[in-house]
N, C-alpha and C positions, 0 to 999 in steps of 0.2 A: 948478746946480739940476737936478734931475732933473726928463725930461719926461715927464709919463703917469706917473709914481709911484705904485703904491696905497700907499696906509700901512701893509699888516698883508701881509705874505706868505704862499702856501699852505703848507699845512703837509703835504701829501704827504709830502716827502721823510724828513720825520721820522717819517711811518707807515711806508712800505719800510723803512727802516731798523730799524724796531723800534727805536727810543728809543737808542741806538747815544751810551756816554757818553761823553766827553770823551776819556776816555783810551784809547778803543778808536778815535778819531778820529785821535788821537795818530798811532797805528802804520799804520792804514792810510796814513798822511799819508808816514809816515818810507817803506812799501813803495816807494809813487810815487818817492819822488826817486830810489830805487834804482832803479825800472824800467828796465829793458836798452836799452827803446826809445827812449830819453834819450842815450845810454851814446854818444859816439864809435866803438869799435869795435861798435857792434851791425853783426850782418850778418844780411842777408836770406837767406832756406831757406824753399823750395817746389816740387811737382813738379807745376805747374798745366800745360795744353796751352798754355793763350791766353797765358801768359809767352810763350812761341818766336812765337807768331801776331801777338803786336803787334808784331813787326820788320816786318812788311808795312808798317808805318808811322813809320820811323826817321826820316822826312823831321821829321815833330812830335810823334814819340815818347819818353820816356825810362821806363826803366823802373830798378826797385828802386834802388840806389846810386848811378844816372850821374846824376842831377841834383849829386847833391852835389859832383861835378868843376867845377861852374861857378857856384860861391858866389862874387860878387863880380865875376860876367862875364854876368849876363844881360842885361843892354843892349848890349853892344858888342858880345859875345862869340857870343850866340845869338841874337835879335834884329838886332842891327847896326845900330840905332837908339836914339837916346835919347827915353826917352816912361814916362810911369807907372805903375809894374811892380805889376801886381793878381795876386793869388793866391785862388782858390778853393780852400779843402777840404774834400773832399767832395762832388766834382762831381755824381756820380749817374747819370741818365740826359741829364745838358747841358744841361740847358732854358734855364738863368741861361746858362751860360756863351756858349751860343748863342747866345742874344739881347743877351746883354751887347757880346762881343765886335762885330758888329750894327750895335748902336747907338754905339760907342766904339770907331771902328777907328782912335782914334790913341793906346792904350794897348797896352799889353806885357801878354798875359794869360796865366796860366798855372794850368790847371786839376789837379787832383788826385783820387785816389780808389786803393782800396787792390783794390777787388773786380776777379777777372780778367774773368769774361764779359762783366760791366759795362762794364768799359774799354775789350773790343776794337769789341764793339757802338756804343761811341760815336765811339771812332778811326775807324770806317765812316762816321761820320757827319760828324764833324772835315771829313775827308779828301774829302769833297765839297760841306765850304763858303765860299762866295766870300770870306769875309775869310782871310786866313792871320795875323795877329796874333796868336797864341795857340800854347802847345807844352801837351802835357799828360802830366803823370805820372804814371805808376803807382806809386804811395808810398805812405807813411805821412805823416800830419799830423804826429805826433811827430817828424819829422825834418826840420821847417823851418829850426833854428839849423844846420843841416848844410847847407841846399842854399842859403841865402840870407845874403848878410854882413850885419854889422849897416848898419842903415840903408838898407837896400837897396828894401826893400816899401812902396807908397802903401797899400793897401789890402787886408785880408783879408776875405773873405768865410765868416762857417762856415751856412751854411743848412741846416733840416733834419736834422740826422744822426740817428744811430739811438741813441734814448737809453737804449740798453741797463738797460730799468727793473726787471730784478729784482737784487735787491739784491747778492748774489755778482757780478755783470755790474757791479757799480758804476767799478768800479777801469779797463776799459776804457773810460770816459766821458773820450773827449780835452781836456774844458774843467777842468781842474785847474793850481792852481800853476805847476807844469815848462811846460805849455803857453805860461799865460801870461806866463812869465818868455821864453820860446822868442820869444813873439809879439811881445812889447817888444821884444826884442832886433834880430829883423828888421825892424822898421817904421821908417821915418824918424819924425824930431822930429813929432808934430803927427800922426802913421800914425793909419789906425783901425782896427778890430776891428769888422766889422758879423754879428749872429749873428742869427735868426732859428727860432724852434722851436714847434711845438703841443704838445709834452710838459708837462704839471705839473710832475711831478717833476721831469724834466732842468732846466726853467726854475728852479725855487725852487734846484736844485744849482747852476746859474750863478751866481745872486744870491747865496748866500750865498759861491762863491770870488772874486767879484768884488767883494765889501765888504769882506773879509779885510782887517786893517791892511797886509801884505804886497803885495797885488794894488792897494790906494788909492796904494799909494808908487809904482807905474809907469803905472798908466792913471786920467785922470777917466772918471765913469760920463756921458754926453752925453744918454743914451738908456735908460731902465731901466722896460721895460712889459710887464702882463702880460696886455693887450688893447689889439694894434697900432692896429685899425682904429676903436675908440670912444676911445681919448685920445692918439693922436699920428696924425692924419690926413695932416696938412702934413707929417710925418717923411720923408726920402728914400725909409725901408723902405716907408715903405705905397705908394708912387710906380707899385709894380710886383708881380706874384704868380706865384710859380713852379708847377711842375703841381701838386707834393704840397700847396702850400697852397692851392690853389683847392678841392681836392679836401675839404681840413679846412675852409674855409668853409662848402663849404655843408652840412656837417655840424654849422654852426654853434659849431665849436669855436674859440675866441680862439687868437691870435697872438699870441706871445709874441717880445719883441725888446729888443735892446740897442744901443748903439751905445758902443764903449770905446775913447777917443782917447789916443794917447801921451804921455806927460808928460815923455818926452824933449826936453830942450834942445840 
């Protein structure tokens, strides 16, 4: 049973879209699976500074492909402990990851984010805090089934991201299919998916790939609401509040959350 359910979902998504029919659904759908960023051989190309600047921090740095050398080796191998391997994507400016790490320094955290200033600005901040539990990459989210074996992840977190709302921007919105198929694959039996979003639109875009007959066959929905803090209070997610959603509070804007557990046996 879903908690906080409404009955009738917004209908944003289907204004950006301009009424976008079935078969024009179709193809964008079939683009996705082609995406490069899916692809095994995808290779990363860029001539950013703050690439060469996050090596100041190699001690818990990884950047573009080197995670993916240690699929299947992050407890033993990087860490060198056995303990609950949490992934954040789309770390930001750390707030969660900071605090989380914090208050759970007996898990294995590993955070993520694609932007460079972003990254280095927060490896500054990493790099002078008392927990060391945590490595963080500069990656892509699309490249999870790369960097993690199957069964490897307790926990993903996607909070906040940028719900790229105009409609040509759609197709970069990382909660699609490939993702979730990516997501299942890395999570142990029983794994979750915890997301978190103030976007309309992005939210009604989750709900409907999360209902998908496709997406029902790998994850139960635990958690599926489109006003965290007036019908799932007791819910983990409302437990805590990151800076961007304080900030949507008190603008009064709802919180929109999920909680997607693996159906993995």
């Amino acid at each position: 049973m879903f908690h906080g359910m409404k009955t009738t979902l917004l209908n944003k998504t289907s204004k950006e879209s301009g009424g976008d029919s079935s078969e024009s659904t179709c193809v964008e759908e079939k683009k996705l699976k082609n995406n490069h960023l899916y692809r095994k051989d995808f290779k990363y190309s860029h001539k950013n500074p703050y690439h060469d600047k996050l090596i100041e921090f190699d001690e818990f740095v990884m950047r573009d492909d080197e995670a993916e050398s240690y699929s299947g080796k992050w407890n033993q191998g990087v860490f060198k402990r056995n303990a609950p391997l949490c992934v954040e994507i789309g770390t930001g400016y750390g707030h969660f990851m900071l605090d989380y790490c914090e208050k759970n320094p007996d898990v294995n955290f590993i955070g993520m984010d694609f932007r460079f200033k972003r990254s280095y600005n927060l490896a500054k901040k990493l790099d002078a805090h008392p927990y060391k539990n945590f490595k963080y990459l500069r990656a892509r989210g699309e490249r999870i089934q790369f960097m993690f074996e199957e069964g490897e992840v307790e926990k993903i977190f996607y909070f906040f991201p940028d719900p790229w709302p105009k409609k040509r921007h759609h197709k970069k919105r990382l909660f699609q299919q490939p993702f979730l198929e990516a997501a299942y694959k890395v999570l142990r039996p029983g794994g979750t998916l915890f997301v978190k979003t103030d976007h309309e639109g992005y939210a009604d875009w989750m709900v409907e790939y999360m209902n998908k007959p496709e997406a029902l066959e790998l994850f139960d929905i635990k958690l599926q609401t489109l006003d965290l803090y007036n019908e799932a209070q007791d819910h983990y997610l409302a437990s805590f509040q990151t800076k961007f959603e304080k900030i949507f509070l008190k603008k009064n804007e709802p919180i929109k959350a999920f909680e997607l557990v693996s159906r993995k046996s």
